[in-house]
C-alpha positions as CSV (number, residue, x, y, z in Angstrom):
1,X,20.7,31.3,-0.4
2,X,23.5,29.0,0.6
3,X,25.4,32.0,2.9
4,X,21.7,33.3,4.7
5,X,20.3,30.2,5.2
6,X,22.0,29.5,8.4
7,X,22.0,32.5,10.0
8,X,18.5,32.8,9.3
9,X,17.7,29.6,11.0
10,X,19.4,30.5,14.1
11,X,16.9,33.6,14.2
12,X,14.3,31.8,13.7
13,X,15.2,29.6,16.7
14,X,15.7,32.6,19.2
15,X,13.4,35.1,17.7
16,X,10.3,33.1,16.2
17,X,9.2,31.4,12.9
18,X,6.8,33.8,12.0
19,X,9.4,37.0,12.2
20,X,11.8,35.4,9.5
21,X,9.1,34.0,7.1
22,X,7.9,37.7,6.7
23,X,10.9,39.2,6.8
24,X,12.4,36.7,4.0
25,X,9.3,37.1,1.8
26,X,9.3,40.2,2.1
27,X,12.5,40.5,0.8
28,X,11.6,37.8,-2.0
29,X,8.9,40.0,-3.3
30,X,11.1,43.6,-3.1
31,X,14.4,43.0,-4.9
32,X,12.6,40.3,-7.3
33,X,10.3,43.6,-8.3
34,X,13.5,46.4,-7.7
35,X,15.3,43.6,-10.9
36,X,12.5,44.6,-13.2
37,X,14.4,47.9,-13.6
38,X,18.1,46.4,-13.7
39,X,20.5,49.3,-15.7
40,X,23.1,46.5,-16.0
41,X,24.3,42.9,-15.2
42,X,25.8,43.8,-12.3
43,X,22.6,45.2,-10.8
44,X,20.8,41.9,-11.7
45,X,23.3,40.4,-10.5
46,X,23.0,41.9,-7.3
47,X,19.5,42.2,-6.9
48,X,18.9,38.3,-7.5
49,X,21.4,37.8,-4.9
50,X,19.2,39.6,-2.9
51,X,16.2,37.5,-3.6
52,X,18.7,34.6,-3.1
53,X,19.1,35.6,0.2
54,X,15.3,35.7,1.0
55,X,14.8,32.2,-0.5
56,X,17.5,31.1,2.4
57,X,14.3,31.5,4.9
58,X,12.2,29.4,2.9
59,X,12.2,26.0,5.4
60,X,11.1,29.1,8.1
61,X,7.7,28.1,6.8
62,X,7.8,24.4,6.8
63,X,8.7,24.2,10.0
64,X,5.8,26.5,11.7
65,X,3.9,23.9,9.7
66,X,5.7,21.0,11.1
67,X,5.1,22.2,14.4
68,X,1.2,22.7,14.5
69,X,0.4,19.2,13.0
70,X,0.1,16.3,15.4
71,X,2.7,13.5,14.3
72,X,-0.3,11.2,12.9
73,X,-0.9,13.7,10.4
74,X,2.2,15.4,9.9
75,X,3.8,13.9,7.0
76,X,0.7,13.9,4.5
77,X,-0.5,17.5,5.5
78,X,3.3,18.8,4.4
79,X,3.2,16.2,1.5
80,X,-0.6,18.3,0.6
81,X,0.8,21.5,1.4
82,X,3.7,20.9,-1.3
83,X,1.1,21.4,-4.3
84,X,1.4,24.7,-4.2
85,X,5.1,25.0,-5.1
86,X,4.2,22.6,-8.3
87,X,1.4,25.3,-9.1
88,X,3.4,28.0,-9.2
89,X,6.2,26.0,-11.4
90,X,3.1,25.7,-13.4
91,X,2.2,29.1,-13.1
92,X,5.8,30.6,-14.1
93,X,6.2,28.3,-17.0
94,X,2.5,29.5,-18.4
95,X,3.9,33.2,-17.8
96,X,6.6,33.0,-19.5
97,X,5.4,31.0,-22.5
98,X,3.1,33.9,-22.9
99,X,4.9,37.0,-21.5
100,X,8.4,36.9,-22.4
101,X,8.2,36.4,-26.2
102,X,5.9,39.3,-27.0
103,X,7.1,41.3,-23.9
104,X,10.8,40.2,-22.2
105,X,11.9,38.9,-18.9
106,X,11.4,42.8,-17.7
107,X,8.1,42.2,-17.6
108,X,7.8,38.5,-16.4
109,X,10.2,39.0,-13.3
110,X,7.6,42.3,-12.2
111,X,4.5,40.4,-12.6
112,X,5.9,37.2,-10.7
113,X,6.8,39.6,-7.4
114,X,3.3,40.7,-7.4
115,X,1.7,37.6,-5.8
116,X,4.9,37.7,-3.1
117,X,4.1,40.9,-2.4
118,X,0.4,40.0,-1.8
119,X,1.8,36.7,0.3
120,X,3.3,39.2,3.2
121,X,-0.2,40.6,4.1
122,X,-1.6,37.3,4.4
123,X,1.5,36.4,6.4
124,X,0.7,38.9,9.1
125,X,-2.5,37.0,9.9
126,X,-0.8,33.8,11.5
127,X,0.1,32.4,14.7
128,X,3.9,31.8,15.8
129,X,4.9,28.3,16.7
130,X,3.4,27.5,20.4
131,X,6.5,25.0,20.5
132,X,8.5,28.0,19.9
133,X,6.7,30.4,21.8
134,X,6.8,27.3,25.0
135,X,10.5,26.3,24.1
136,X,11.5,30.1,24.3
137,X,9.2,31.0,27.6
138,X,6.6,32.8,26.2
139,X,4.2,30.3,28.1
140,X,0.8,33.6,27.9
141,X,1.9,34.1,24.1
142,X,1.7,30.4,23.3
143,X,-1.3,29.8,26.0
144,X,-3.3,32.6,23.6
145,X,-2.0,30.9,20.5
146,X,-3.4,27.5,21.5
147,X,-6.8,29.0,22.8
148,X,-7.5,31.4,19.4
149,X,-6.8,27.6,17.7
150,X,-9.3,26.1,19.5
151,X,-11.8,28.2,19.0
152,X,-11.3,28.3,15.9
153,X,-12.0,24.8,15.4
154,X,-14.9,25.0,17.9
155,X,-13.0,22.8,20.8
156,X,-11.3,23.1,23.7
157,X,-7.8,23.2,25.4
158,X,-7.3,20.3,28.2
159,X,-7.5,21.2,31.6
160,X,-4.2,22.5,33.0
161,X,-2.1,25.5,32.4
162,X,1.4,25.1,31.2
163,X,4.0,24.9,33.3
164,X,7.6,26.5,32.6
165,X,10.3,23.9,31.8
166,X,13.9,24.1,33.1
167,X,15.8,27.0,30.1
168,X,17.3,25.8,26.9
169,X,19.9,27.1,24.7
170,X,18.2,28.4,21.4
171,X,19.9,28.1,18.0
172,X,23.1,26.7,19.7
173,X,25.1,25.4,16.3
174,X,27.3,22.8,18.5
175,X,23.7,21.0,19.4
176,X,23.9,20.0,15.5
177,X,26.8,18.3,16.1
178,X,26.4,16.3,19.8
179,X,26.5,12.2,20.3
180,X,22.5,12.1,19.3
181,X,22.5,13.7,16.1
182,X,26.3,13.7,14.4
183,X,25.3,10.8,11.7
184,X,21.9,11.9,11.4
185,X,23.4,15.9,10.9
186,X,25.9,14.9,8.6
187,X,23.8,11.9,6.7
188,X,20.8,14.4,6.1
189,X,23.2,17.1,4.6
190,X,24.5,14.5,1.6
191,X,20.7,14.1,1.2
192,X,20.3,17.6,0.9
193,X,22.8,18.4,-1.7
194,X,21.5,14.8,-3.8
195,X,18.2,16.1,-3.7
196,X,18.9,20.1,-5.1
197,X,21.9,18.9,-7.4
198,X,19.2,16.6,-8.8
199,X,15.8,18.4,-8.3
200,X,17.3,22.1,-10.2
201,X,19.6,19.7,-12.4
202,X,16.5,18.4,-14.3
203,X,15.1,21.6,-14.4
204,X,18.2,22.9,-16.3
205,X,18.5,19.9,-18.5
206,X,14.8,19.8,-19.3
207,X,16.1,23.0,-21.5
208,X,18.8,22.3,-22.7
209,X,18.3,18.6,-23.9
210,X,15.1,20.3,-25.8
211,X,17.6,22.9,-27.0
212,X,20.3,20.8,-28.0
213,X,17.5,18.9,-30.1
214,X,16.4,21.8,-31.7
215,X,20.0,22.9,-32.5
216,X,20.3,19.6,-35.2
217,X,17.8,21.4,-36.5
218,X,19.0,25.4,-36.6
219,X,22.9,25.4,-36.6
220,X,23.6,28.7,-38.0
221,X,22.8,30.3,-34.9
222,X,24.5,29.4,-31.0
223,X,21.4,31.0,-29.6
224,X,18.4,28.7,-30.5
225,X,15.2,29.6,-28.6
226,X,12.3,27.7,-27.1
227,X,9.8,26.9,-29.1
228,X,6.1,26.5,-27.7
229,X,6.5,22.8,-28.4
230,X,9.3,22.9,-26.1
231,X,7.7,24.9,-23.7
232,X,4.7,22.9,-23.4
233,X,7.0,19.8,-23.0
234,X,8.6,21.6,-20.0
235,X,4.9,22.4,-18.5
236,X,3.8,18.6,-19.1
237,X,7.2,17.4,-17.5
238,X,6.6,19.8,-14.3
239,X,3.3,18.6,-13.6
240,X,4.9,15.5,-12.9
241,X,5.5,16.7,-9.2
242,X,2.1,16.1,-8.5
243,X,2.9,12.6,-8.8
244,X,4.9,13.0,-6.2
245,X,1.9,13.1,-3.8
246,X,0.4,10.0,-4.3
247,X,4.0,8.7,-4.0
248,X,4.8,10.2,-0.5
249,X,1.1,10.3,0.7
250,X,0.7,6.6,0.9
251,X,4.4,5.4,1.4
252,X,5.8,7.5,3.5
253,X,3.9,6.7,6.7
254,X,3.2,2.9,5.4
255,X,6.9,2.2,5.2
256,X,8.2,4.9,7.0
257,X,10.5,7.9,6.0
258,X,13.5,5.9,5.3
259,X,12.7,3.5,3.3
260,X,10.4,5.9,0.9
261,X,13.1,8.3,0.4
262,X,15.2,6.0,-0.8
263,X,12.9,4.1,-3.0
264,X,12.2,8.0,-4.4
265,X,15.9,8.3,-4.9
266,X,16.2,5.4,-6.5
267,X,13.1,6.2,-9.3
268,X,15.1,9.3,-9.9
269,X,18.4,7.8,-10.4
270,X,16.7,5.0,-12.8
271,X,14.5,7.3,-15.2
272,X,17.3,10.3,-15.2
273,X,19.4,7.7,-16.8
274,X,17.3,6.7,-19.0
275,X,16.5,10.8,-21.0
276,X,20.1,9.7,-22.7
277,X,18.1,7.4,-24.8
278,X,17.4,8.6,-28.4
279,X,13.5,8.6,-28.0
280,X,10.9,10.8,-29.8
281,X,9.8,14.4,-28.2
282,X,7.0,12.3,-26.6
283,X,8.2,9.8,-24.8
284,X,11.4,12.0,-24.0
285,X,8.4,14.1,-22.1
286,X,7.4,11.3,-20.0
287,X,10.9,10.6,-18.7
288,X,11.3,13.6,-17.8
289,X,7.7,14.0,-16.4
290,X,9.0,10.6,-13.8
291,X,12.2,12.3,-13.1
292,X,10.2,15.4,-11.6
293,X,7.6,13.4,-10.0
294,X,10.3,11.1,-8.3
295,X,13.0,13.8,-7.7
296,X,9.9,16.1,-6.3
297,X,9.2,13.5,-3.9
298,X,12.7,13.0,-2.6
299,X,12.5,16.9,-2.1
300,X,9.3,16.4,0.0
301,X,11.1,14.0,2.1
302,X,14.5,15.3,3.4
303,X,11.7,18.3,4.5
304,X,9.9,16.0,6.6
305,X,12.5,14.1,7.9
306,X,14.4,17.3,9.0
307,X,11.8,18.9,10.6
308,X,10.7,15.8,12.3
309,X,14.5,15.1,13.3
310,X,15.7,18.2,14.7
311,X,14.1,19.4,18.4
312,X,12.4,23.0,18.5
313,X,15.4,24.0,19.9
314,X,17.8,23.8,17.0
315,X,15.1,22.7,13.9
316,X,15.1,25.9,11.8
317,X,18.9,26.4,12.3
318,X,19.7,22.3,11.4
319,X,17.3,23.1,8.1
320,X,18.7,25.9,7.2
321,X,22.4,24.6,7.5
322,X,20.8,21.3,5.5
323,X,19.4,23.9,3.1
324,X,22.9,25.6,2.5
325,X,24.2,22.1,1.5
326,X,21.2,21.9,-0.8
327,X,22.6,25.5,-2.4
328,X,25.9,23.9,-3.1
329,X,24.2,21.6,-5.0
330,X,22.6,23.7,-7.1
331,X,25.1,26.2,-7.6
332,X,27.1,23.1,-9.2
333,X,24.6,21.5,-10.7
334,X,24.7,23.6,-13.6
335,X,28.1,22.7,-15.0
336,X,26.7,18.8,-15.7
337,X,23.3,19.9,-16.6
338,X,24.6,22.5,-19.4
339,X,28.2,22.3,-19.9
340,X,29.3,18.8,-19.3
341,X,25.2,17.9,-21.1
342,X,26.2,20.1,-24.7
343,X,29.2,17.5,-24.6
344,X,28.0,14.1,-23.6
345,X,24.1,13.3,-22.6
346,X,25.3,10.0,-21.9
347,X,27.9,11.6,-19.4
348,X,25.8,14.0,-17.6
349,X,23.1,11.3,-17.0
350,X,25.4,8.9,-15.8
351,X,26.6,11.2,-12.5
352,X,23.1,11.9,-11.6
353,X,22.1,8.8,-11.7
354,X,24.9,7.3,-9.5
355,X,24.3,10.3,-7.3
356,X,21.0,9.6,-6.9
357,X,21.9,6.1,-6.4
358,X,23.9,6.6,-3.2
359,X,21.4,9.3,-1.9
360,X,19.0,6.0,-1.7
361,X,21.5,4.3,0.1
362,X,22.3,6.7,2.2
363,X,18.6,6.8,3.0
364,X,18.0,3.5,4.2
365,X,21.2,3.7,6.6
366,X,19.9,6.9,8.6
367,X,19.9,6.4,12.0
368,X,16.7,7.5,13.4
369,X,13.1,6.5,11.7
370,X,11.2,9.9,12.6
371,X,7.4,7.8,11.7
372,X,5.1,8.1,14.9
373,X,7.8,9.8,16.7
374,X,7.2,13.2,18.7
375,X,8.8,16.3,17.8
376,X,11.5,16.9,20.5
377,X,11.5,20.2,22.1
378,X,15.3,20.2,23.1
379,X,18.2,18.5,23.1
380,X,18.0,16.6,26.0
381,X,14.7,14.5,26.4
382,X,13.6,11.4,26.9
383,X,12.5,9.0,23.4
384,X,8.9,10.5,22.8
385,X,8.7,12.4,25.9
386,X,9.5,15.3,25.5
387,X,7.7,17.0,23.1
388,X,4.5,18.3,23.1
389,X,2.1,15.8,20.9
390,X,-1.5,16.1,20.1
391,X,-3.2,13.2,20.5
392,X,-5.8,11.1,17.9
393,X,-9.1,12.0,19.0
394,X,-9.2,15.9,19.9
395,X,-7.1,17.8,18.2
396,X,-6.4,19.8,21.2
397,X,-6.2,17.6,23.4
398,X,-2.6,16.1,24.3
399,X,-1.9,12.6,24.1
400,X,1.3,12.7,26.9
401,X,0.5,15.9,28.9
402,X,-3.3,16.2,29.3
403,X,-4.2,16.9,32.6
404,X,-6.5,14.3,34.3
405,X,-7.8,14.7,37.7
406,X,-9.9,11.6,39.2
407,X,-12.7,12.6,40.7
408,X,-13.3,9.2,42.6
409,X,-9.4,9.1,44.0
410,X,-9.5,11.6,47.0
411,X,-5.7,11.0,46.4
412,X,-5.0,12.2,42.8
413,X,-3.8,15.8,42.0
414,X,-4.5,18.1,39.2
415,X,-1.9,17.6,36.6
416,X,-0.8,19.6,34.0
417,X,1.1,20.1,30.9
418,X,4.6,21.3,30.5
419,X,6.4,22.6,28.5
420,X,8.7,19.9,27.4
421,X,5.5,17.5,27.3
422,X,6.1,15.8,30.7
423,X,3.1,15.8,33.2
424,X,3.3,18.0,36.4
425,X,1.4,19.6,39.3
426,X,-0.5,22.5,39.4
């Protein structure tokens, strides 16, 4: 994940959203159902890397999302939209509480590539990002794209036609990197690594905390299994991301992306510290349920905020580079949520507490507050100009480059929208 992730975001900024998310989950789907029939360790090995390199796309998808949704509702339709990875948490922990112990893992990794599989068809049914398709020149492509929308929701497009804007560079890595976007670039990818060392950290210690407890209990055997107890405890804990959406749904746009990611940073860092307390199984479930919900949300945000950050120019190629970061994490997350865990609870909570602790710091000292601001389109633009932003009323109908022509001023002239939002003549 951590190697394709950037590569596959510079695709997706030269080539198109919609061409990577298929491509990924296709790939998601085929080597997850190819493991099923793994000879040896080294062909699992291999074959999960392969999924691995899939899941790299995966912020493909939140960023065609970002893109369609006018900034007003933005942030709770991606917060909404996020339910569906907690279901299918839900989902896999049901699955394998059910199919593994009678069955194995051969047959739990096949039937969880089935509904990826499926998830490509339905794939080949929607739109590519008009702020791509605009951003790339494509203006007939993204023209059609906006007119099939608004039919579909029985409106219409503003008067106008758009206009082609001066060429931008596409997936240009340096643009992460230039005098508007070093702090926020380099800020966003410590927030990225807090967020996955935390987010998969939990998920790993939620197992071996229960295991360790069971293992007072069985010590004539290193391998202790899950009991359904245990596995319950870890279905009750991961339905608390759906916390998470109350969280984000009303804070985020009441005090702004900043300051709600760091408050959800700082819930994260307070209850992960307290799992080292010697509690019973049930209230050790409802730490644990806080430190999803809260560590959920933070995961929510550093999606937003990227997506919102980053212009159409370089935003799948600064998430994916943010998402490599987030790999790091949780390819080292392991060695405190299961080796340096077996050896000191205490310990282990302690770092991702203090962790989580400067992630919320680091939060509230980001320099740009993305609330009510319009997506740029490239590098170069003027503060919420250029971009192209749909406006209150209408949903297709644009709040800085609707055409207007006055019929009562012999003077005016048909305007037009552009493509980097700005108003022009026909």
């Amino acid at each position: 994940m951590g190697l394709s992730a950037p590569p596959l975001g510079i695709v997706g900024d030269k080539y198109g959203r919609k061409v990577v998310l298929v491509m990924v989950t296709l790939c998601i789907g085929y080597f997850g159902l190819l493991t099923t029939f793994s000879p040896s360790f080294g062909w699992m090995l291999f074959l999960r890397g392969m999924v691995g390199v899939g899941m790299g796309g995966s912020p493909q998808g939140f960023s065609l999302n970002a893109e369609y949704i006018p900034s007003r509702y933005r942030a709770k339709l991606l917060i909404f939209g996020t339910v569906f990875w907690t279901i299918g948490s839900v989902f896999e922990i049901g699955l394998a509480m059910v199919i593994v112990p009678p069955l194995g893992w051969r047959w739990l990794l096949a039937l969880s590539a089935i509904p990826v599989l499926i998830a490509v068809v339905g794939l080949m049914f929607i739109p590519e990002s008009a702020r791509f398709l605009a951003a790339a020149g494509y203006l007939d492509d993204a023209q059609k794209v906006l007119e099939d929308a608004a039919k579909l929701n029985k409106s219409v497009l503003p008067e106008g036609k758009l206009v082609k804007s001066p060429e931008i560079p596409l997936g240009r890595p340096r643009d992460l990197f230039s005098r508007e976007y070093l702090r926020s670039t380099l800020q966003t990818w410590v927030l990225w690594f807090g967020v996955a060392f935390t987010y998969y950290g939990m998920v790993l210690a939620s197992s071996e905390v229960l295991r360790l407890r069971n293992a007072e209990k069985t010590s004539h055997c290193n391998c202790v299994y899950l009991s359904t107890e245990d596995y319950t405890t870890m279905l009750l804990s991961t339905l608390g991301e759906l916390l998470s959406l109350p969280i984000n749904f009303f804070l985020i746009d009441w005090l702004g992306r900043r300051i709600s990611g760091g408050l959800c940073y700082l819930g994260t860092a307070v209850f992960f510290v307290m799992i080292q307390l010697d509690v019973s199984l049930a209230v050790l479930t409802v730490l644990m349920f806080f430190v999803r919900a809260f560590s959920s949300a933070s995961f929510n945000f550093v999606y937003i905020y990227s997506s919102e950050l980053y212009p159409t120019s370089i935003r799948t190629l600064g998430m994916g580079i943010a998402s490599a970061w987030a790999r790091v994490g949780a390819m080292l997350t392991p060695f405190v949520a299961q080796v340096l865990l077996s050896h000191s609870v205490a310990t282990a909570t302690w770092v991702y507490g203090i962790l989580c602790f400067l992630c919320c710091i680091c939060c509230f000292l980001l320099p740009i507050e993305t609330k009510g601001r319009a997506m740029p389109q490239s590098l170069s633009f003027e503060p919420n100009g250029d971009a192209i932003e749909m406006s209150d009323g209408s949903p297709f109908s644009s709040r800085r480059a609707s055409s207007t022509n006055d019929s009562d001023d012999p003077s005016s002239s048909a305007r037009v929208a552009t493509v980097s939002g700005k108003s022009g003549l026909r």
